[in-house]
Each structure stands twice: as C-alpha cells, then as structure tokens.
PDB file with one MODEL, atoms N, CA, C and O in Angstrom:
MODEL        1
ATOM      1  N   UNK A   1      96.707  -3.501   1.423  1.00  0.00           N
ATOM      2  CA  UNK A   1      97.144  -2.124   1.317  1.00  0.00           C
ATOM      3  C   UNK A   1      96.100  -1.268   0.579  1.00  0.00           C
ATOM      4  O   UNK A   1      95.929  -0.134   1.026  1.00  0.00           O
ATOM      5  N   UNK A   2      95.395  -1.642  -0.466  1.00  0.00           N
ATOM      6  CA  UNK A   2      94.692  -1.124  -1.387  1.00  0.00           C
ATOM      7  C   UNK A   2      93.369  -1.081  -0.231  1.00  0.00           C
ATOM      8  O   UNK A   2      92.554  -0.197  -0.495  1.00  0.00           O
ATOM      9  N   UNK A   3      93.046  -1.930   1.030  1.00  0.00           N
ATOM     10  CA  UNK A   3      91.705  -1.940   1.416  1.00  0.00           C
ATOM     11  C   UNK A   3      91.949  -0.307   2.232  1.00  0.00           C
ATOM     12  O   UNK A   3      91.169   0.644   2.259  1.00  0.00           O
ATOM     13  N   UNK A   4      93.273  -0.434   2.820  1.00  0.00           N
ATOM     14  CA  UNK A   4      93.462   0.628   3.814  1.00  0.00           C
ATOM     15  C   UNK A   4      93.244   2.046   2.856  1.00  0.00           C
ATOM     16  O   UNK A   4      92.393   2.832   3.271  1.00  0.00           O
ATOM     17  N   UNK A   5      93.919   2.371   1.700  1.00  0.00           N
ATOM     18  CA  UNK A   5      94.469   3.538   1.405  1.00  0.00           C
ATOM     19  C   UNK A   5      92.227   3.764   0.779  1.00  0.00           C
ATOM     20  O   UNK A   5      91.656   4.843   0.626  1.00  0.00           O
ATOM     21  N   UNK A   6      91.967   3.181   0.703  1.00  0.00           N
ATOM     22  CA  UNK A   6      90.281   3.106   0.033  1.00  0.00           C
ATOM     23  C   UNK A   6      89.974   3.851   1.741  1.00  0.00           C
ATOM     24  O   UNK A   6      90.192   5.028   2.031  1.00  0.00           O
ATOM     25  N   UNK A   7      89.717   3.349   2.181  1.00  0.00           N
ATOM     26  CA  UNK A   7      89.383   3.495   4.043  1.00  0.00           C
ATOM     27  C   UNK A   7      89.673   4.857   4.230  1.00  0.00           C
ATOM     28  O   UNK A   7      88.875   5.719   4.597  1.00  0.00           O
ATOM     29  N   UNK A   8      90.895   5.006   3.949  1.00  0.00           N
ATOM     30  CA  UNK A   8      91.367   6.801   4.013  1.00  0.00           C
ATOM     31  C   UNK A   8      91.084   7.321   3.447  1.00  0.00           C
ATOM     32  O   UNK A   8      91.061   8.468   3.893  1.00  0.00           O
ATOM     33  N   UNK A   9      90.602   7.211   2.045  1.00  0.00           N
ATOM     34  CA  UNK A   9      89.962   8.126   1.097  1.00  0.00           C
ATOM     35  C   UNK A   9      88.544   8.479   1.595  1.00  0.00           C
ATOM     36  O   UNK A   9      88.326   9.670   1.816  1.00  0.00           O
ATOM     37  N   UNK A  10      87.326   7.378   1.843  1.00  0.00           N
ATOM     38  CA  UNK A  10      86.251   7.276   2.171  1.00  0.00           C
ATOM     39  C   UNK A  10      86.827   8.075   3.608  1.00  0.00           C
ATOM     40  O   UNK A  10      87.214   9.170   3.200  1.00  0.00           O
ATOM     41  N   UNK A  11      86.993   8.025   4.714  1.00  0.00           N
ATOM     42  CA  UNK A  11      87.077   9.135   5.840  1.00  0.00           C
ATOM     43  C   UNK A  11      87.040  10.205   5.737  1.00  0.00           C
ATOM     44  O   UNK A  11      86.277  10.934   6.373  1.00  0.00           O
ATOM     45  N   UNK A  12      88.344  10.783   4.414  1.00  0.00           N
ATOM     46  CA  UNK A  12      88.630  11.857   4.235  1.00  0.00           C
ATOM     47  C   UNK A  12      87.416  12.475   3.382  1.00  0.00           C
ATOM     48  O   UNK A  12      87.262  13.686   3.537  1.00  0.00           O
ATOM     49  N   UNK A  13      86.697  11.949   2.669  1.00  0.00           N
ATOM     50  CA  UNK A  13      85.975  12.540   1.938  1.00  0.00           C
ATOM     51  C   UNK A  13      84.430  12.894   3.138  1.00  0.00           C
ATOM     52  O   UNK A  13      83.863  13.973   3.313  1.00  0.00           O
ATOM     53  N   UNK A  14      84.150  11.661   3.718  1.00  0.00           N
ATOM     54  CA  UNK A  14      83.411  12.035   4.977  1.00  0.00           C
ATOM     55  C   UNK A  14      83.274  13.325   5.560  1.00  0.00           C
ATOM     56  O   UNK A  14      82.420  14.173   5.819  1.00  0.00           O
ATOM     57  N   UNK A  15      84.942  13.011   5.684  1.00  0.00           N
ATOM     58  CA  UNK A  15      85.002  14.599   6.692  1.00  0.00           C
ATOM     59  C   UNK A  15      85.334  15.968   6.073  1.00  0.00           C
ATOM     60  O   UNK A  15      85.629  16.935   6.776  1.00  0.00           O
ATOM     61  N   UNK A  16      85.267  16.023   4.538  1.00  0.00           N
ATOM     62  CA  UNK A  16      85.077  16.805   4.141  1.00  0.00           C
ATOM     63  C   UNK A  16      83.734  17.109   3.557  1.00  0.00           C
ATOM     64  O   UNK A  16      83.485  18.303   3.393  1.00  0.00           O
ATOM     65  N   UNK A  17      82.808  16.212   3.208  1.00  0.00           N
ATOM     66  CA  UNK A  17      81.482  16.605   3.096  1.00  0.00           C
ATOM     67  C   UNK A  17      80.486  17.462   4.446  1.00  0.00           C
ATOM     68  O   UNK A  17      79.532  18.240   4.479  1.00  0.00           O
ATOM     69  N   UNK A  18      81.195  16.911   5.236  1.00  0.00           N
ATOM     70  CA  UNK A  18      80.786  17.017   6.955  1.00  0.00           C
ATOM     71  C   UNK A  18      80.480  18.801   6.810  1.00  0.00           C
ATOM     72  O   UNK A  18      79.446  19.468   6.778  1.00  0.00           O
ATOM     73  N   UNK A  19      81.963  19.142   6.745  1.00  0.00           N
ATOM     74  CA  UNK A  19      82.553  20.358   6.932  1.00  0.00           C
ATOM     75  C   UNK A  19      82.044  21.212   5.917  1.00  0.00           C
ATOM     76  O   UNK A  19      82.064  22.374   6.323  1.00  0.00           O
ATOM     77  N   UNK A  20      81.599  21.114   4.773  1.00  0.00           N
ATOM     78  CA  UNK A  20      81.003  21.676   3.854  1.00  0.00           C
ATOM     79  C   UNK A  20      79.589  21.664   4.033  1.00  0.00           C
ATOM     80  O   UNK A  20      78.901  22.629   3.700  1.00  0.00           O
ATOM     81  N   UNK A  21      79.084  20.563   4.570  1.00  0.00           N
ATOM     82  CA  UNK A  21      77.524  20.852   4.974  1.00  0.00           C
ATOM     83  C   UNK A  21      77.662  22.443   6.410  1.00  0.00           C
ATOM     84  O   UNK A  21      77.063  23.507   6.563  1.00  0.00           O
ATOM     85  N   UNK A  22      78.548  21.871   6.988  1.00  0.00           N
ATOM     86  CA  UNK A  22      78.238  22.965   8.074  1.00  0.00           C
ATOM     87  C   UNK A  22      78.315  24.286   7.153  1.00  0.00           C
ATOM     88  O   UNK A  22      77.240  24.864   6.992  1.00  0.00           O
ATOM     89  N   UNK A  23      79.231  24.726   6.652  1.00  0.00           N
ATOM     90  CA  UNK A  23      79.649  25.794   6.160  1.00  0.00           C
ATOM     91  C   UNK A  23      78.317  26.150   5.319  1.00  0.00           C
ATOM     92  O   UNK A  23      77.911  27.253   5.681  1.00  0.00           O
ATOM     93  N   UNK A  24      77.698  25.717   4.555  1.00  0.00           N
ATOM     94  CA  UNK A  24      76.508  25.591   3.897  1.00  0.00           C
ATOM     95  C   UNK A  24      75.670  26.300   4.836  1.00  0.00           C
ATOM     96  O   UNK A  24      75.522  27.519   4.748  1.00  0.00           O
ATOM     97  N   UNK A  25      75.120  25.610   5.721  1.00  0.00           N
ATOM     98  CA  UNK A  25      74.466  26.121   6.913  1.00  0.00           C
ATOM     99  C   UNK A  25      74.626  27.463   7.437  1.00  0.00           C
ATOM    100  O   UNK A  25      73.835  28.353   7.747  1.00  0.00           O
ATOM    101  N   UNK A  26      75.884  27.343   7.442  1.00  0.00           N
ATOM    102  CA  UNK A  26      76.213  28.870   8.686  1.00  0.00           C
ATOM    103  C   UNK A  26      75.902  30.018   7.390  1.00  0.00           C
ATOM    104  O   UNK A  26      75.499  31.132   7.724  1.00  0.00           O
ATOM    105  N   UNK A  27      76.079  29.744   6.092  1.00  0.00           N
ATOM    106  CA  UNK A  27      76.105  30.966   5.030  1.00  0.00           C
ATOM    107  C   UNK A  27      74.721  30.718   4.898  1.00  0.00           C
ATOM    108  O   UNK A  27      74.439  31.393   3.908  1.00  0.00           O
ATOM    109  N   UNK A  28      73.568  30.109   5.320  1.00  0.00           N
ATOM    110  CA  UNK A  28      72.431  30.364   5.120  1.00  0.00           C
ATOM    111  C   UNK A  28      71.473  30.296   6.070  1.00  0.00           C
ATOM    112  O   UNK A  28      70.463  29.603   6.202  1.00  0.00           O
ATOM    113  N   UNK A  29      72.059  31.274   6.798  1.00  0.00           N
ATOM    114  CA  UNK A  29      71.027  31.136   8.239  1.00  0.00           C
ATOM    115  C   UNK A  29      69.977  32.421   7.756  1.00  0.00           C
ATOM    116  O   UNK A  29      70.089  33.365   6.973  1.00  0.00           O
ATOM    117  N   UNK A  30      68.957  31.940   8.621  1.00  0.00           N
ATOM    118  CA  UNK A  30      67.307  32.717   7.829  1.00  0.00           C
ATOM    119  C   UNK A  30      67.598  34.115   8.643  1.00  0.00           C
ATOM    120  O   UNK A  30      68.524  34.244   9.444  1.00  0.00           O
ATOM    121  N   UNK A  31      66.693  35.093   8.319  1.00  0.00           N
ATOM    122  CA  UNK A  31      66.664  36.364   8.641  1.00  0.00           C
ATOM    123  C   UNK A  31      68.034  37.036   9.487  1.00  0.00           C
ATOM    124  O   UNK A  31      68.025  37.007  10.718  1.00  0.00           O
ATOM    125  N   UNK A  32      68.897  37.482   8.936  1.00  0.00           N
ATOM    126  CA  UNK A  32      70.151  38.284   9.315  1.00  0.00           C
ATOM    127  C   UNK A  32      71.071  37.369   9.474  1.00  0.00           C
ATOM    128  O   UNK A  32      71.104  36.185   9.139  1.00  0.00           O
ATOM    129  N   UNK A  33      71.868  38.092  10.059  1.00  0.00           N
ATOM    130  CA  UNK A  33      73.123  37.672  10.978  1.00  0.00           C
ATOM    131  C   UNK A  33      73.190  36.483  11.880  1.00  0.00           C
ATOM    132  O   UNK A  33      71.991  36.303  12.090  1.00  0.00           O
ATOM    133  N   UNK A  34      73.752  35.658  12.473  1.00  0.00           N
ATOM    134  CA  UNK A  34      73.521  35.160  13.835  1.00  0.00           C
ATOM    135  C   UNK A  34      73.787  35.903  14.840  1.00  0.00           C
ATOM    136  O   UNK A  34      73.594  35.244  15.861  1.00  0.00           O
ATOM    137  N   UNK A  35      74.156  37.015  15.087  1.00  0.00           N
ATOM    138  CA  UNK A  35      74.037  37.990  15.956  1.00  0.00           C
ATOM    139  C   UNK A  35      72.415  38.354  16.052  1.00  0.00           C
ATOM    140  O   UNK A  35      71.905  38.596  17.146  1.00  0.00           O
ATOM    141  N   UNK A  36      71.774  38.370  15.019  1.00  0.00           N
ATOM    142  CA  UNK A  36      70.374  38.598  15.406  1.00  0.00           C
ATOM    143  C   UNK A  36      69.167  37.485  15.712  1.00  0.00           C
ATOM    144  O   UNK A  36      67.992  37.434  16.074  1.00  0.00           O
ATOM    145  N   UNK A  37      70.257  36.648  15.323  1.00  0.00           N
ATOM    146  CA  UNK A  37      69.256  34.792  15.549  1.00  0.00           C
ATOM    147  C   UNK A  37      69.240  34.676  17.070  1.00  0.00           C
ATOM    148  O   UNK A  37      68.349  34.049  17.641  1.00  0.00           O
ATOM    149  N   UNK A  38      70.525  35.462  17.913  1.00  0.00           N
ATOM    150  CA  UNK A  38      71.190  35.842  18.904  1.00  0.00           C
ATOM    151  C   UNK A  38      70.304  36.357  19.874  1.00  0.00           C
ATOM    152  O   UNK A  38      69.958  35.837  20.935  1.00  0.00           O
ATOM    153  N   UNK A  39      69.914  37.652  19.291  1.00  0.00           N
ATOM    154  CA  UNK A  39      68.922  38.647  19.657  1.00  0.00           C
ATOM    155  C   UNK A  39      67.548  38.006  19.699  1.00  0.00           C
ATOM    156  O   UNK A  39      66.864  38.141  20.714  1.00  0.00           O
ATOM    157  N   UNK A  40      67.039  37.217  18.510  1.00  0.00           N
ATOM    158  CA  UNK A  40      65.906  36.927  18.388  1.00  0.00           C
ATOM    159  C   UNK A  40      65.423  35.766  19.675  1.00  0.00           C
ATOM    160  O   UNK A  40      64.272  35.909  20.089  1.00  0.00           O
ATOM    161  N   UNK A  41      66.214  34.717  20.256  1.00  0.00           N
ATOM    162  CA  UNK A  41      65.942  33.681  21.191  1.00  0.00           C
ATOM    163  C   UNK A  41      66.036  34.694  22.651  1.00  0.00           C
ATOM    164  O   UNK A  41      65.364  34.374  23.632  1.00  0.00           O
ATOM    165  N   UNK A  42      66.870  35.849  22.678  1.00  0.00           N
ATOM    166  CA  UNK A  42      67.236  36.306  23.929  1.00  0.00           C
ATOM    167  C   UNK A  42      65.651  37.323  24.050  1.00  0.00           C
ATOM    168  O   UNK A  42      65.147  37.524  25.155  1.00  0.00           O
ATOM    169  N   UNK A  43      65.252  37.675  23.232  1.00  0.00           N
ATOM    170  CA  UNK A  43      63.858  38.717  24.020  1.00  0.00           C
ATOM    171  C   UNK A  43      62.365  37.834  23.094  1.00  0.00           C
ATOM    172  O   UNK A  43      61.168  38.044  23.289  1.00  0.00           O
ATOM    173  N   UNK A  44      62.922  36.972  22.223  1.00  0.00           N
ATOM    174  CA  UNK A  44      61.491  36.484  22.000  1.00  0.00           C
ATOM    175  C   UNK A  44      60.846  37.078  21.180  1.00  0.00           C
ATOM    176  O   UNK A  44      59.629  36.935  21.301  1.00  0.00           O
ATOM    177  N   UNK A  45      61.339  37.982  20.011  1.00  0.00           N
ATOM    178  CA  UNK A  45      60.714  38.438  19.298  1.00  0.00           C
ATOM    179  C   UNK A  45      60.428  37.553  17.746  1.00  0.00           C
ATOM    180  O   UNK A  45      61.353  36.963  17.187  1.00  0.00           O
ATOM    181  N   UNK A  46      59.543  37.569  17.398  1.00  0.00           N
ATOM    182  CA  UNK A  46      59.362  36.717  16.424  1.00  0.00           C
ATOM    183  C   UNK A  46      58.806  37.594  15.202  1.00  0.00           C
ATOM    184  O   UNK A  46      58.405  38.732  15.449  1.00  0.00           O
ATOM    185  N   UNK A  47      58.768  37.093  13.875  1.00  0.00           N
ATOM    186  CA  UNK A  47      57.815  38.057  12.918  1.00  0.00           C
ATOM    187  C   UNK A  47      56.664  37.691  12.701  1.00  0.00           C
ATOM    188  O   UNK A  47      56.440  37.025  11.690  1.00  0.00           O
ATOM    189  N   UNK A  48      55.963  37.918  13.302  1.00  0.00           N
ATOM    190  CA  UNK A  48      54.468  37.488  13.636  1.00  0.00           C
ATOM    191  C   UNK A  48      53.269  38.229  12.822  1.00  0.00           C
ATOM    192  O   UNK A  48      52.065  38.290  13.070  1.00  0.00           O
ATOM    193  N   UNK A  49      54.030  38.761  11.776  1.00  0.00           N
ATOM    194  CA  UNK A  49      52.759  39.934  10.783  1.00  0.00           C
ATOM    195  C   UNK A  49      52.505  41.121  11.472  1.00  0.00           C
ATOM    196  O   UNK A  49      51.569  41.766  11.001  1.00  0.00           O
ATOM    197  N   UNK A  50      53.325  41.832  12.914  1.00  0.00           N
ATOM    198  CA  UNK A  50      52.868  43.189  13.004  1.00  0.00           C
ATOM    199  C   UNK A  50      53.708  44.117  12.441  1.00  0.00           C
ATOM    200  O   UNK A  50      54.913  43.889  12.332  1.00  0.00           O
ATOM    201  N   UNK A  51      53.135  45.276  12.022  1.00  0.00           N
ATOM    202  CA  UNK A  51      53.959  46.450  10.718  1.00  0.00           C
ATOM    203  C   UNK A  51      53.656  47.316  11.195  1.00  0.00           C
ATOM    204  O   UNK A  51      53.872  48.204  10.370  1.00  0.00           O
ATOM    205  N   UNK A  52      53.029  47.987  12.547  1.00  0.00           N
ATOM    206  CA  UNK A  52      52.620  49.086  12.606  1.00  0.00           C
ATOM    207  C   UNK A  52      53.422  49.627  13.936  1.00  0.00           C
ATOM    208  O   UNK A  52      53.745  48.684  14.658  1.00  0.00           O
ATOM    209  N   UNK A  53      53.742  50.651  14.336  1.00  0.00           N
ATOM    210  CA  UNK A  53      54.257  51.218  16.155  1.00  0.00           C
ATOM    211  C   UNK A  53      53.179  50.880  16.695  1.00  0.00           C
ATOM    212  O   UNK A  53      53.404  50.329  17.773  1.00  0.00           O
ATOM    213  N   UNK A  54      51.756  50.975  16.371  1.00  0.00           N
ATOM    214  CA  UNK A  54      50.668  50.641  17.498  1.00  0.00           C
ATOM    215  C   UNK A  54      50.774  49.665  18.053  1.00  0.00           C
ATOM    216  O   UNK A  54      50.214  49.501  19.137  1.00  0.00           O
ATOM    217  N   UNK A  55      51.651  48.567  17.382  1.00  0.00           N
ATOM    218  CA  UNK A  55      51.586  47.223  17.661  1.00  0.00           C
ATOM    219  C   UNK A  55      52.742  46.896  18.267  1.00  0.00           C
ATOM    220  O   UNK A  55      53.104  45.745  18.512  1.00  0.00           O
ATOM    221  N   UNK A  56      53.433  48.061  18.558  1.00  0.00           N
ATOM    222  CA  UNK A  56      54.810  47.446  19.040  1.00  0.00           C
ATOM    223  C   UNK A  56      54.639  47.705  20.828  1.00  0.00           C
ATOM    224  O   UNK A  56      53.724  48.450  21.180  1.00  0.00           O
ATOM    225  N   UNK A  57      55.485  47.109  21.846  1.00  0.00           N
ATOM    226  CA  UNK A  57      56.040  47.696  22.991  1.00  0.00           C
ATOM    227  C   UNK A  57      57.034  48.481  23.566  1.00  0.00           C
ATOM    228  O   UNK A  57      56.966  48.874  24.730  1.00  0.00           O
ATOM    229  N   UNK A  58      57.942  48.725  22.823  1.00  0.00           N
ATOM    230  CA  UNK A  58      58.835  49.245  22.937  1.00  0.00           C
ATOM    231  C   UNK A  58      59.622  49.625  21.557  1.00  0.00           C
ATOM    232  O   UNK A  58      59.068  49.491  20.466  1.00  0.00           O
ATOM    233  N   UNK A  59      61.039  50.140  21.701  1.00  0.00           N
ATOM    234  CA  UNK A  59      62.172  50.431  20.679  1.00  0.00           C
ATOM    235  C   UNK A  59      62.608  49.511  20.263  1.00  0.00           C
ATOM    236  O   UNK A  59      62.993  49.269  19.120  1.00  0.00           O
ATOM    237  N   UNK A  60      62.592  48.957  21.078  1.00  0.00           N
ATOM    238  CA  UNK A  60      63.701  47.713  20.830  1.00  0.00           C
ATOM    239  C   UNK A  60      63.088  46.891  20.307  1.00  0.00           C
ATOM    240  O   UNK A  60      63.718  46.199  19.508  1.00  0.00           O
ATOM    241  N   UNK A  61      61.591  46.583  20.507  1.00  0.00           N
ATOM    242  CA  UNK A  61      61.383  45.422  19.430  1.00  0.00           C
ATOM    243  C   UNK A  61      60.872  46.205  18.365  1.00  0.00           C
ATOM    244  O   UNK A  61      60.889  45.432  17.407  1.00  0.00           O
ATOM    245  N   UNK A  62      60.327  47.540  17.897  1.00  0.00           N
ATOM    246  CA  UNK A  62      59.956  47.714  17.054  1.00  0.00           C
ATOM    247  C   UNK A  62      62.063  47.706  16.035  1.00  0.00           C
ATOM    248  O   UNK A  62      62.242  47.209  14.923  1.00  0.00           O
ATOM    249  N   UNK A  63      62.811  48.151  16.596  1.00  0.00           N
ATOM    250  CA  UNK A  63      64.290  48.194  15.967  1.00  0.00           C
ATOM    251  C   UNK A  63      63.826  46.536  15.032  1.00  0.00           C
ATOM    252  O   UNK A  63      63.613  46.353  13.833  1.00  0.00           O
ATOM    253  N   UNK A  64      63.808  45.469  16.326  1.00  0.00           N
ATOM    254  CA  UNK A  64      63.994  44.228  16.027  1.00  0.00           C
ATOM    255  C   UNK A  64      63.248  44.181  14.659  1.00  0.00           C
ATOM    256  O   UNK A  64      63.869  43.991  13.613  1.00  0.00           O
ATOM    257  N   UNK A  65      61.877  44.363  14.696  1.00  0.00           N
ATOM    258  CA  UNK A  65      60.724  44.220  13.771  1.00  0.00           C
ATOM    259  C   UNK A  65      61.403  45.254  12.249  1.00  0.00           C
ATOM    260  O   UNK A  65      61.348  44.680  11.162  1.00  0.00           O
ATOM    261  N   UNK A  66      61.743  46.088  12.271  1.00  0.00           N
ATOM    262  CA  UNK A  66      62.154  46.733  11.136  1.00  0.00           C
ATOM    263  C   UNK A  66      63.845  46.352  10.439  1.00  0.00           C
ATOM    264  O   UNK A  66      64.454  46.880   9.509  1.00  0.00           O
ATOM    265  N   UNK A  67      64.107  45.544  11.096  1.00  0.00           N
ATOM    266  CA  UNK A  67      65.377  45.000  10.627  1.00  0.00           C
ATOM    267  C   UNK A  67      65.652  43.592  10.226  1.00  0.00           C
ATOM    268  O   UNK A  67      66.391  43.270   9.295  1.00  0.00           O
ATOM    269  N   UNK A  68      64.831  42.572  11.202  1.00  0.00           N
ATOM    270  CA  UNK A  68      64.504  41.099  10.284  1.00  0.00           C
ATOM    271  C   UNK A  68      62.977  41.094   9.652  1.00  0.00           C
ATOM    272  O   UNK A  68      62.817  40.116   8.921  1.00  0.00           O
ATOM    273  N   UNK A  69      62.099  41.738   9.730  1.00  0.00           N
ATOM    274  CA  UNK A  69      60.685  41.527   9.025  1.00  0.00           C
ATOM    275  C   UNK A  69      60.444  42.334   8.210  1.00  0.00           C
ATOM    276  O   UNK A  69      60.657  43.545   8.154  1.00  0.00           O
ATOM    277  N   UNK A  70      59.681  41.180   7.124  1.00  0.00           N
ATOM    278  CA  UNK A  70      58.934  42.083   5.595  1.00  0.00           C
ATOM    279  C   UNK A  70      57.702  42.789   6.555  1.00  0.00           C
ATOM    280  O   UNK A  70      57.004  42.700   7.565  1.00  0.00           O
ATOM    281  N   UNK A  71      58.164  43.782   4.997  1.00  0.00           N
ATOM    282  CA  UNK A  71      56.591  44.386   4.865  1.00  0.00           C
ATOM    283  C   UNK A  71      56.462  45.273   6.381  1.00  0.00           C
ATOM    284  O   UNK A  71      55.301  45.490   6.726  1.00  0.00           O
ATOM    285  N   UNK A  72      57.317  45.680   7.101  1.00  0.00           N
ATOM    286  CA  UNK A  72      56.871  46.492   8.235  1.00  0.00           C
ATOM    287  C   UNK A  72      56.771  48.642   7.724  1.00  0.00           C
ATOM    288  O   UNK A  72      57.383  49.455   7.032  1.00  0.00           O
ATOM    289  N   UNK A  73      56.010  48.605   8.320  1.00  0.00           N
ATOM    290  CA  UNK A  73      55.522  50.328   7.945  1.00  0.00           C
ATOM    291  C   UNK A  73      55.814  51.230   9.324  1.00  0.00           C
ATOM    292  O   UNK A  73      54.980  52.058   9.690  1.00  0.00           O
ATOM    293  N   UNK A  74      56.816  51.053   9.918  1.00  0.00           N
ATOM    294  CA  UNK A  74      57.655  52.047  11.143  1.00  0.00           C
ATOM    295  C   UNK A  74      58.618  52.788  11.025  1.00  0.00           C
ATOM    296  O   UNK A  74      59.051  53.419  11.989  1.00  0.00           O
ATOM    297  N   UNK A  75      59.192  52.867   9.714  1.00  0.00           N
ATOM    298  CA  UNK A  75      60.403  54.014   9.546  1.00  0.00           C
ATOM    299  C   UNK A  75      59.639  54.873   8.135  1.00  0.00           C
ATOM    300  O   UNK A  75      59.868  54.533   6.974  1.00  0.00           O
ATOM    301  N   UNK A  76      58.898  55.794   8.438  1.00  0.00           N
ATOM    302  CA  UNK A  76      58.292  56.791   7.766  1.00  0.00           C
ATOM    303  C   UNK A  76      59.342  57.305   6.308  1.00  0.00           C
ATOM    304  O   UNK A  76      59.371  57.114   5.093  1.00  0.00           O
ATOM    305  N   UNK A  77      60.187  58.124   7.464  1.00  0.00           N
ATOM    306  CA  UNK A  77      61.154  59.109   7.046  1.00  0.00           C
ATOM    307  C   UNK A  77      62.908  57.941   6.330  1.00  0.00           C
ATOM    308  O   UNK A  77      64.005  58.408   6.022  1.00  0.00           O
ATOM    309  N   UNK A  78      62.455  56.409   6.299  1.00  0.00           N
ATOM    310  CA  UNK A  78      63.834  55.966   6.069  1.00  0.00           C
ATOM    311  C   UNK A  78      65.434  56.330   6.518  1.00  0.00           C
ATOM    312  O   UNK A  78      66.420  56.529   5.807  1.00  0.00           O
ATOM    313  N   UNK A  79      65.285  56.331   7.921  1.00  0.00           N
ATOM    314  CA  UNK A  79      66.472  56.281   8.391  1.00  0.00           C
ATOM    315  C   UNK A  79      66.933  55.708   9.447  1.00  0.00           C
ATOM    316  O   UNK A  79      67.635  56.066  10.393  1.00  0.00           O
ATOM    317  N   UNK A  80      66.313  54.553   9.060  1.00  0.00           N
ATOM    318  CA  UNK A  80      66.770  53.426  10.156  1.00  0.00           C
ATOM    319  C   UNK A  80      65.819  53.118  11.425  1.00  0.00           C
ATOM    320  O   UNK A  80      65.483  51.966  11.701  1.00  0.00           O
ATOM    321  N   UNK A  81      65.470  54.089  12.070  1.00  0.00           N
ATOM    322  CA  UNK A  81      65.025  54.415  12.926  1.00  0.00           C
ATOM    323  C   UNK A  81      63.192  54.090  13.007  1.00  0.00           C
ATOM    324  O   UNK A  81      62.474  54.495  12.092  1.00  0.00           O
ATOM    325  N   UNK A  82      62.919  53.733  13.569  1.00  0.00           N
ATOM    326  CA  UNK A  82      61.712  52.923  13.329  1.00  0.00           C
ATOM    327  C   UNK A  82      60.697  53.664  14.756  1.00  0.00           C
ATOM    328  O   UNK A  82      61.110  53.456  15.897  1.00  0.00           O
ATOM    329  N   UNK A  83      59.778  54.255  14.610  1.00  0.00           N
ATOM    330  CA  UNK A  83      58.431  54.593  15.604  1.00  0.00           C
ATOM    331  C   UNK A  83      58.943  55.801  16.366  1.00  0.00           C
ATOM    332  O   UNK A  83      58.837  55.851  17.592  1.00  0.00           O
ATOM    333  N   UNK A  84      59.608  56.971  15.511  1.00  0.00           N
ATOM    334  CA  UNK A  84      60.373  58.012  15.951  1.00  0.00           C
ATOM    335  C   UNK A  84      59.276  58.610  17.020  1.00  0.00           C
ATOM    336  O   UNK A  84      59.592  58.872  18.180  1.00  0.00           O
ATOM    337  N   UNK A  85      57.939  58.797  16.490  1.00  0.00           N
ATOM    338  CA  UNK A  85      57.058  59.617  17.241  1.00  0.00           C
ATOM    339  C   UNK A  85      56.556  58.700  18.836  1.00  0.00           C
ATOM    340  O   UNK A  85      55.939  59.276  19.733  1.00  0.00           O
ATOM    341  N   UNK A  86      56.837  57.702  18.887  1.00  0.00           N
ATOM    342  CA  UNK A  86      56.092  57.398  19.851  1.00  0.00           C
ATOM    343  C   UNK A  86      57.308  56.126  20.408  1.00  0.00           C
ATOM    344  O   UNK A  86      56.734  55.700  21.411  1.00  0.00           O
ATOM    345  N   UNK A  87      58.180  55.602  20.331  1.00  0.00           N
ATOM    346  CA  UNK A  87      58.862  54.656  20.948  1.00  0.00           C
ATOM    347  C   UNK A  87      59.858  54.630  20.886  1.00  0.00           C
ATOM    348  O   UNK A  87      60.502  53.961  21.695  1.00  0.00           O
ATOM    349  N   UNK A  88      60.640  55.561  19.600  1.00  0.00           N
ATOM    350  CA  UNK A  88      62.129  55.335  19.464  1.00  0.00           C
ATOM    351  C   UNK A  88      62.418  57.451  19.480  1.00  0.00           C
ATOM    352  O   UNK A  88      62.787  57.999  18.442  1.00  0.00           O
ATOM    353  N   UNK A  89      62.243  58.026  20.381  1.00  0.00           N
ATOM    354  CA  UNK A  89      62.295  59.337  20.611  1.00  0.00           C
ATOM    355  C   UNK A  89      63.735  59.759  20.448  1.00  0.00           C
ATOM    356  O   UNK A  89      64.056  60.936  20.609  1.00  0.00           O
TER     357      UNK A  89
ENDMDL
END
C-alpha cells in the first residue's frame, strides 16, 4: 500500500512540475506577445540590426521592426507610427 500511495505522489508531482515548466515558458517568450512570435514566422521578419526607413520595404515591416527591435530610429515624432515620410503615409 505504502509502494502505491509513493507511486501517486511521484506522478502527481511529475505532472505538476510538467505543467509549471510549460507555464514558465509561455510567461517568457522572447520579444512580445505570441501574437507577434505569430507575425514574426508568417512574413520572416527578423531583428537583424536595421534602424533606419532606408532600410526598410515596406510599413509593415518597418511597424514590425519598431515594435520587437532595440535601438530602431523610425518613429521621429513618437507616436507609434514608424517611417511616416516615406512608408507608413
């Protein structure tokens, strides 16, 4: 009786370490949200060290680039809005 109720303890504790590693994980996913980990596999944008609109192709990745990456220099005026003059009109 004592081997079984040991057996259930060791499971239970298993499967609660289990569940706490995940949870661990999901509260420390790198740059944003998983909505943007989301974003990031679906167009391929990566933070690759560019900071400038010259360097961007579009809105959308300069958006991308000013919302998960350091150090980017595309929202002048601070309001979100990133390469007003030339990509995000």
């Amino acid at each position: 009786m004592k081997k079984i109720i040991l057996i259930i303890i060791i499971v239970l504790l298993g499967w609660y370490g289990n569940y706490k590693y995940k949870q661990d994980r999901l509260m420390a996913a790198p740059i944003g949200s998983l909505i943007e980990n989301h974003e990031l596999a679906e167009h391929n944008y990566t933070c690759d060290g560019r900071t400038y609109c010259s360097q961007m192709t579009s809105c959308e990745e300069a958006t991308f680039f000013i919302n998960n990456c350091p150090n980017t220099k595309m929202d002048g005026n601070s309001d979100g809005v990133p390469c007003e003059s030339q990509w995000c009109r």
